[in-house]
N, C-alpha and C positions, 0 to 999 in steps of 0.2 A: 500727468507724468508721475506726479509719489506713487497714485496707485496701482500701475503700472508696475513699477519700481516693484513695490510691494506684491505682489502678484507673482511676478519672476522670483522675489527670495523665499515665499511662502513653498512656491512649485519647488525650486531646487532642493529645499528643505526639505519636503517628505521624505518618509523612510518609503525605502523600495516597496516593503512588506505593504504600506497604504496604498499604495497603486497596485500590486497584484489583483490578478481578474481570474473569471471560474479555474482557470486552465492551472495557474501557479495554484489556488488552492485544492485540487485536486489531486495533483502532486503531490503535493506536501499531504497528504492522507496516506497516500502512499509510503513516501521518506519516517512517515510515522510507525504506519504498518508494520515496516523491515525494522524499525529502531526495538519496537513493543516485540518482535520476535526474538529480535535478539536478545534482548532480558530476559528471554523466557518468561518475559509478562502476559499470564493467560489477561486477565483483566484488562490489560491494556489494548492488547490484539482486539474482543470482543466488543471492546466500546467501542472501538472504530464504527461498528457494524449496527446499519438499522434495525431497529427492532423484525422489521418483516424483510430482512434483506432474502435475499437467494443467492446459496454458498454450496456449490460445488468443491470439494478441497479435491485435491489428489489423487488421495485413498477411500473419498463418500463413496459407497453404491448408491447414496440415495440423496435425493436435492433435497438440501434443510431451509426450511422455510419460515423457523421460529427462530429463536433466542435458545434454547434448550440444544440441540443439538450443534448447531455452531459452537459452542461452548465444549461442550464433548468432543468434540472434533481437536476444538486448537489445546483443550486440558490435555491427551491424548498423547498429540503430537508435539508440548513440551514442558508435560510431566513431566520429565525425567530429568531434564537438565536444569540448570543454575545458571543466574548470569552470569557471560563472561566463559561460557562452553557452547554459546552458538555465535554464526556471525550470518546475518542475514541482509545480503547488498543486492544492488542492483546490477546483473549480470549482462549491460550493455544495457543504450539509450534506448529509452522506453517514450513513446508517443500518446499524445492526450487529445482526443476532441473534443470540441464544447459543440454541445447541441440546444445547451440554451444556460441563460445566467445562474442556474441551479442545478444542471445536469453535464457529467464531462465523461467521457468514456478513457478508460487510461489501459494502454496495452503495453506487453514487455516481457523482460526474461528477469528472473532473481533467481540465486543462489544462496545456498546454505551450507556455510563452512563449521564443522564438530571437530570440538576437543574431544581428542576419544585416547585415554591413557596419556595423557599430555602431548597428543600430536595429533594437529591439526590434519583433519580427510575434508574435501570438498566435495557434495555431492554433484549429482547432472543440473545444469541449468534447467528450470524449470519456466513454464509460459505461465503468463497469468491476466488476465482481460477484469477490470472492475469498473464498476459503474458506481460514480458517485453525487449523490445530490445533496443537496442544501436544503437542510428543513431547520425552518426558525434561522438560528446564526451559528449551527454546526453544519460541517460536512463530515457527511458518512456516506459507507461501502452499501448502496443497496442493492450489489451482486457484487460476487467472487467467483472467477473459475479460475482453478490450477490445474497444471497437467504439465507430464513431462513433457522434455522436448525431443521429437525423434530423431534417434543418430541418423545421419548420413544415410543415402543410398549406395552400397557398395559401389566400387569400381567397377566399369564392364571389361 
């Protein structure tokens, strides 16, 4: 019976964050992603990222398949700004599968909102599909595609 007892206050105990499974961590690589954009933290964006990830961004012609160029990519694309002149959220619920204890595919739409002159422009929702794995006791991006998302089909 104590043990029991014991058992039941131990479980209620946990923090949520100890029972998250591939899926919440995946996620959260994610919620990181958009956090590190939005600082305009190149550093922070590119550790996400495996060393041999595959990163498609937006504007590549060409699939980067090293550390070198992923780099050049997101230096690039927020060189210019400063924290607190981007805002990078997630533009509607975004969906995760787990294909195995170390491997989650995570799909979705985010958004980036520029101070540009002190007033806030939002750009187009953007797609974005990343695959993430667990090597050692980190999860990382070991693919990135982005790509806009297509307006509507006109009315007939």
């Amino acid at each position: 019976m104590i043990r029991r007892l014991i058992l039941i206050v131990v479980c209620v105990a946990l923090p949520v964050s100890a029972v998250a499974g591939p899926k919440e961590d995946a996620q959260a690589v994610f919620d990181k992603f958009l956090a590190a954009f939005s600082a305009a933290d190149v550093d922070g964006v590119v550790g996400l990222f495996a060393p041999d990830a595959l990163v498609w961004g937006t504007t590549m012609r060409e699939l980067a398949t090293t550390p070198e160029p992923v780099r050049q990519y997101f230096s690039n694309a927020l060189g210019n700004f400063k924290p607190n002149q981007l805002t990078a959220s997630a533009a509607g619920p975004y969906a995760a599968t787990v294909l195995s204890d170390t491997v989650v595919l995570v799909s979705g739409m985010w958004q980036i909102e520029r101070v540009v002159d002190g007033k806030p422009t939002a750009g187009a929702p953007m797609r974005v599909s990343i695959a993430v794995v667990k090597r050692g006791d980190r999860w990382l991006i070991a693919q990135f595609h982005n790509s806009p998302r297509p307006n509507p089909p006109a009315p007939r």
